[in-house]
C-alpha positions as CSV (number, residue, x, y, z in Angstrom):
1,X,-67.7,-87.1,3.4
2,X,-65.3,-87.5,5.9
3,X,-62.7,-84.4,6.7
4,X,-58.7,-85.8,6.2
5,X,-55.8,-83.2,6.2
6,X,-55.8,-80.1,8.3
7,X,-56.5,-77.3,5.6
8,X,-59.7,-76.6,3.2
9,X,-59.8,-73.6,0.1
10,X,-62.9,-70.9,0.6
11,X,-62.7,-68.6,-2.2
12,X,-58.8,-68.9,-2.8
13,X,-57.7,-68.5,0.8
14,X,-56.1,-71.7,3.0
15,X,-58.3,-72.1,6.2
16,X,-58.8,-74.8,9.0
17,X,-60.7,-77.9,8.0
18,X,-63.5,-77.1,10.4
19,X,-64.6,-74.0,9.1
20,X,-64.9,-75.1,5.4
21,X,-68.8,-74.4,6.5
22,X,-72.5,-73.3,5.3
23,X,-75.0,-71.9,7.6
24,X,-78.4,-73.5,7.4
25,X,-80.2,-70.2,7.2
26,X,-77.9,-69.9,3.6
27,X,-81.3,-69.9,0.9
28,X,-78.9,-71.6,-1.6
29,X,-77.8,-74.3,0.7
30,X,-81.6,-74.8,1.8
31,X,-82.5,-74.9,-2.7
32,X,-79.4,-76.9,-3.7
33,X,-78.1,-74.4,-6.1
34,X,-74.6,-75.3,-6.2
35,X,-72.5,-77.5,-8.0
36,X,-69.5,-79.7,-7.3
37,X,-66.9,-82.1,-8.7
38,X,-65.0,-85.1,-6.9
39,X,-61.2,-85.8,-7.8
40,X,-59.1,-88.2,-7.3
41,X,-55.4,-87.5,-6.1
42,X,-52.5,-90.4,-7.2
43,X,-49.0,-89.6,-6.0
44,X,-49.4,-85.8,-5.3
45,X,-50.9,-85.2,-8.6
46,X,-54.5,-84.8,-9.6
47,X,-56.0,-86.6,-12.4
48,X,-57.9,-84.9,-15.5
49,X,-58.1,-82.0,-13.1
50,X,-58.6,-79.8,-15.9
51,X,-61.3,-81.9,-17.3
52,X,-63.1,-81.7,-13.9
53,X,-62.7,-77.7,-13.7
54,X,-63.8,-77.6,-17.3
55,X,-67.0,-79.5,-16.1
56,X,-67.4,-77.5,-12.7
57,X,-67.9,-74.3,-14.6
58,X,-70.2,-75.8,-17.2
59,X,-72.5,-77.0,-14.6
60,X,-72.6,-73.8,-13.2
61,X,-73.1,-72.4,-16.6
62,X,-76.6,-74.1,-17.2
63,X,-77.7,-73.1,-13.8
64,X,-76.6,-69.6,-14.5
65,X,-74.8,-69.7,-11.4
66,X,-71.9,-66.7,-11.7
67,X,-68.9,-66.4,-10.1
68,X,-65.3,-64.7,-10.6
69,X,-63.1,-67.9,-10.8
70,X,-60.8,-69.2,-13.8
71,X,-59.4,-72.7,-14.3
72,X,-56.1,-71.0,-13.6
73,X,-57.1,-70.3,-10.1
74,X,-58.9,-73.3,-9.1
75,X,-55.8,-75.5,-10.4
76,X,-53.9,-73.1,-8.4
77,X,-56.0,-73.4,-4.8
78,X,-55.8,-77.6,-5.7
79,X,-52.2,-76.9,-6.0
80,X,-51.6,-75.2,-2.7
81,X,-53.9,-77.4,-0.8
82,X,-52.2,-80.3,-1.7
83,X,-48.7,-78.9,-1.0
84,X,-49.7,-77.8,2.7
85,X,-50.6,-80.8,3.7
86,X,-48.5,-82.5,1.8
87,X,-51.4,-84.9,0.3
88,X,-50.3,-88.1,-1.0
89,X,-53.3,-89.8,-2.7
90,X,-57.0,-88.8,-1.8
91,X,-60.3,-87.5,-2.7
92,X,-60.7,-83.9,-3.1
93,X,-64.1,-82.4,-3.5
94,X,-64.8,-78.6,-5.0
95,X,-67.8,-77.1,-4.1
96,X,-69.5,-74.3,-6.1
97,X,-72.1,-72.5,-4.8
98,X,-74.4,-70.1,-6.0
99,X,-75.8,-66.4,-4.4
100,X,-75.3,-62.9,-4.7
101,X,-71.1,-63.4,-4.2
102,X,-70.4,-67.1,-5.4
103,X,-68.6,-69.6,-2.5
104,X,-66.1,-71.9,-3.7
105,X,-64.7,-74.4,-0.7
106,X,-62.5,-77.5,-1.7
107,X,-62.1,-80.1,1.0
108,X,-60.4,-83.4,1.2
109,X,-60.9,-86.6,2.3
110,X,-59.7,-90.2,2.2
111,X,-59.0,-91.7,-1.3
112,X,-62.3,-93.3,-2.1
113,X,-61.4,-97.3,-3.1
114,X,-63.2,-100.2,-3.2
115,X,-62.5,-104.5,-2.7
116,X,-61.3,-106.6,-5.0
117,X,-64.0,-108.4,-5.0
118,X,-66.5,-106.3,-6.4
119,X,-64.1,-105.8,-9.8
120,X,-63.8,-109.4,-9.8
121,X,-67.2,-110.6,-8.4
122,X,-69.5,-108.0,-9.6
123,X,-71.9,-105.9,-7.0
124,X,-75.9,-105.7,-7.1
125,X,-78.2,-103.1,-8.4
126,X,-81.6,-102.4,-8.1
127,X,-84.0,-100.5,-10.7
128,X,-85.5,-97.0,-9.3
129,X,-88.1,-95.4,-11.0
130,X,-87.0,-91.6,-11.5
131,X,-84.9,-88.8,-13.5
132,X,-82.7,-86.3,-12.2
133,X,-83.5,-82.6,-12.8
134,X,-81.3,-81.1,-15.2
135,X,-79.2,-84.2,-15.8
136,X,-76.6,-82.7,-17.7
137,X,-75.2,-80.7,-15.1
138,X,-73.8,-81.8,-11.8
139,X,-75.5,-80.4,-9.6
140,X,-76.9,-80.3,-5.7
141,X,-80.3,-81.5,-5.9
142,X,-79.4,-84.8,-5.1
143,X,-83.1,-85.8,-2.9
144,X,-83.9,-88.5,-5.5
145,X,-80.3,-89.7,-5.9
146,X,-80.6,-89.9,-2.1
147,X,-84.0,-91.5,-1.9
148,X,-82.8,-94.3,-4.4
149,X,-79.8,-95.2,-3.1
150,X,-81.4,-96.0,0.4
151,X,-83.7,-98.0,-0.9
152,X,-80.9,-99.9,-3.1
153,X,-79.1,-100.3,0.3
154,X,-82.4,-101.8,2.1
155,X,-82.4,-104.4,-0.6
156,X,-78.4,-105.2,0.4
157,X,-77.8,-103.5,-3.2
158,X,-74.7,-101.0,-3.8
159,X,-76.3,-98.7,-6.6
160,X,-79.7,-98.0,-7.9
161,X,-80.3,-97.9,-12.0
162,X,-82.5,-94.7,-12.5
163,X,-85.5,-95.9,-14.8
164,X,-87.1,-93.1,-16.5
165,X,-90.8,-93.2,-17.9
166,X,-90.2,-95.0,-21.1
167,X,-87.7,-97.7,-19.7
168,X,-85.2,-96.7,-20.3
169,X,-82.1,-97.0,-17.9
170,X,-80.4,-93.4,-17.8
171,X,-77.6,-93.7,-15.2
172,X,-77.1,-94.8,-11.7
173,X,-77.4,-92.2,-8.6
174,X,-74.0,-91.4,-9.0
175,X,-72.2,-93.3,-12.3
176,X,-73.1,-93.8,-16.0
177,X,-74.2,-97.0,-17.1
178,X,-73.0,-99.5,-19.6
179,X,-74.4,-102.3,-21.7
180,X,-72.7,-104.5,-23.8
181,X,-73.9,-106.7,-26.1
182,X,-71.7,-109.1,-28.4
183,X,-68.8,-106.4,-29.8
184,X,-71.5,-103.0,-29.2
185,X,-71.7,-101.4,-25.8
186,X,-74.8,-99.0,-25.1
187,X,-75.0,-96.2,-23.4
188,X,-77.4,-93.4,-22.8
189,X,-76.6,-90.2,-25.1
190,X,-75.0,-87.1,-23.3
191,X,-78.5,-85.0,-23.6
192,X,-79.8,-87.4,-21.8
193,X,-77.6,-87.6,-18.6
194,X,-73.9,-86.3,-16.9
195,X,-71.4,-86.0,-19.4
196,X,-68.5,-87.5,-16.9
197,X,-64.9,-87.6,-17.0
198,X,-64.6,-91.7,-17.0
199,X,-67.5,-91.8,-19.1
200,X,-65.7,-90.4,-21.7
201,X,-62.3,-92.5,-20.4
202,X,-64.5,-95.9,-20.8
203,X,-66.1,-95.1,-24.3
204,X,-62.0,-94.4,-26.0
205,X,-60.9,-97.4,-24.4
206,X,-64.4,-99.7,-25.4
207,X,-63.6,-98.3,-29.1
208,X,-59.8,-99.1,-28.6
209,X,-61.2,-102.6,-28.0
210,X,-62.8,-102.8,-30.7
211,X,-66.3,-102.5,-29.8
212,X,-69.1,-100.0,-31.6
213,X,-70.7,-97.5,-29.1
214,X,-74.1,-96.4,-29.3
215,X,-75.6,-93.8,-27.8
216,X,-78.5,-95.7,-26.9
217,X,-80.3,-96.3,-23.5
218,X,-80.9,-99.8,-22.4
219,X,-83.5,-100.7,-21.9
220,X,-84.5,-102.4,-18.5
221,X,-86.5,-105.0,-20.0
222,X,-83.8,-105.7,-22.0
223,X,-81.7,-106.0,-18.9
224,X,-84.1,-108.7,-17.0
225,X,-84.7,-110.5,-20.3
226,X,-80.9,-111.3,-20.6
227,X,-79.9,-109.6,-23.3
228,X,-76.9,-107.9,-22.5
229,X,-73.4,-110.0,-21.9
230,X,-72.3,-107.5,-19.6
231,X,-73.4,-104.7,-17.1
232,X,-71.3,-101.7,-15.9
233,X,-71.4,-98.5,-13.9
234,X,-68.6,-95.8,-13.8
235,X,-67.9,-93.0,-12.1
236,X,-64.1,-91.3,-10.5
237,X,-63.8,-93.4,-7.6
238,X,-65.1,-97.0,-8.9
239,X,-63.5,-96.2,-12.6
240,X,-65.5,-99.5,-14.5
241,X,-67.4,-101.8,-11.9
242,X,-69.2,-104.6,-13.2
243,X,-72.6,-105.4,-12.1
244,X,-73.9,-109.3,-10.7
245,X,-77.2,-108.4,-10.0
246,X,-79.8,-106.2,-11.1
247,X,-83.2,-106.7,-9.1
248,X,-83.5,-110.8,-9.7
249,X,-81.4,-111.0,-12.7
250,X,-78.6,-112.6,-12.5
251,X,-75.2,-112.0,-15.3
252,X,-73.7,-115.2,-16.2
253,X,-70.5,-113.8,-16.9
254,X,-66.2,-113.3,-16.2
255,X,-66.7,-109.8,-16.5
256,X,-64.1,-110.0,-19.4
257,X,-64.8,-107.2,-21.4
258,X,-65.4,-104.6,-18.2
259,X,-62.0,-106.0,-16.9
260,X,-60.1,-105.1,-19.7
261,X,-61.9,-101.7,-20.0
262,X,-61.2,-101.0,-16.1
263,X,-57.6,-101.7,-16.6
264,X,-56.9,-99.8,-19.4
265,X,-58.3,-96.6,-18.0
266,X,-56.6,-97.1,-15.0
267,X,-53.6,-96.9,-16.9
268,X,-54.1,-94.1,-18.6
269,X,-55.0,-92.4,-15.3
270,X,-51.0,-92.8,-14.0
271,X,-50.0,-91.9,-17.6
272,X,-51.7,-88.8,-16.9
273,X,-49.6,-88.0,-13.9
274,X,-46.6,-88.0,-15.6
């Protein structure tokens, strides 16, 4: 991620960009037992930042990961960050991590966006055999996430589709997944992957459109045998991206339903900020 604004947060106090910092003797930093949320700013303001704090501390929860830090305080050292450096609209990332005293650093950098053209064009996925560890937490043990997303970008693809051993399409190396089929969308249940913030934001608004949501995986066969109208992935920073591609299949579709889904959460997201 790349550094923008002068200041970074380590454990509550304001210090220079450059020294927000982890030495690569740090056993925790070699293990990847930390945890982490990415934010977006709007305007000054962040958005569902209490939903992301709530999240922080429950991924640190399952890893048993302690530390000394309220929501108070962390909405507190976004707060002051934002103010020094007088942040306009970016991405801020807060990183959690483990060891006998906890280290909590939050950076910023540029406001993650994307082109037009992959809302109204659609972007290519690939299928990748593998399941995260722990998936219900978000956590640092990102090799496979790593692993698969190279190869999707070897194969000129912008995500990979994590396959597990029965099929099933869980989530991508860094979004949910969505599949929609007539007036149902599917998606994998919450034991079964990262409970995230837009995840949640896409389901209210897919039921606000009137379709039924099932907390069912699809299916990759499913996928390449054409049965789903639509394909999506969320996450912060994309919000609902429609997919054109998955391996050879290709989606025969507007990208209606995801378009109206995209824009409605998007709305909600300056609502919040007021």
């Amino acid at each position: 991620m790349v550094m923008s604004g002068k200041h970074a947060i380590f454990n509550g106090k304001l210090i220079d960009a450059e020294q927000a910092v982890l030495p690569v003797q740090d056993k925790e930093f070699q293990y990847g037992f930390g945890v982490y949320e990415s934010l977006r700013v709007i305007q000054g303001r962040v958005v569902y930042g209490e939903d992301h704090i709530m999240r922080l501390f429950y991924s640190a929860e399952g890893l048993g990961l302690r530390h000394p830090y309220t929501s108070e305080q962390v909405t507190s050292y976004l707060m002051l960050l934002i103010e020094v450096d007088a942040i306009e609209d970016a991405t801020i990332r807060i990183l959690l991590m483990g060891g006998m005293e906890a280290r909590l650093f939050i950076t910023v950098a540029p406001l993650l966006t994307y082109p037009k053209s992959f809302y109204n064009e659609g972007i290519k996925a690939i299928a990748y055999n593998g399941e995260r560890y722990l998936p219900q937490y978000k956590t640092c043990s990102l090799l496979m996430n790593y692993m698969a997303l190279r190869q999707a970008s070897s194969q000129g693809a912008f995500e990979a589709l994590l396959v597990d051993r029965n099929g099933l399409i869980l989530e991508g190396t860094r979004s949910n997944v969505f599949a929609f089929e007539e007036k149902s969308v599917y998606t994998a249940p919450v034991s079964m992957v990262l409970e995230g913030v837009t995840r949640d934001k896409i389901i209210k608004a897919a039921k606000k459109l009137g379709y039924r949501v099932v907390f069912e995986a699809p299916r990759i066969e499913d996928v390449l045998a054409g049965r789903f109208n639509e394909l999506c992935i969320s996450s912060t920073s994309m919000g609902a991206m429609p997919l054109s591609m998955v391996d050879d299949y290709t989606f025969n579709s507007n990208f209606s339903i995801i378009t109206a889904i995209h824009t409605l959460i998007r709305q909600w997201e300056l609502d919040a900020l007021h």
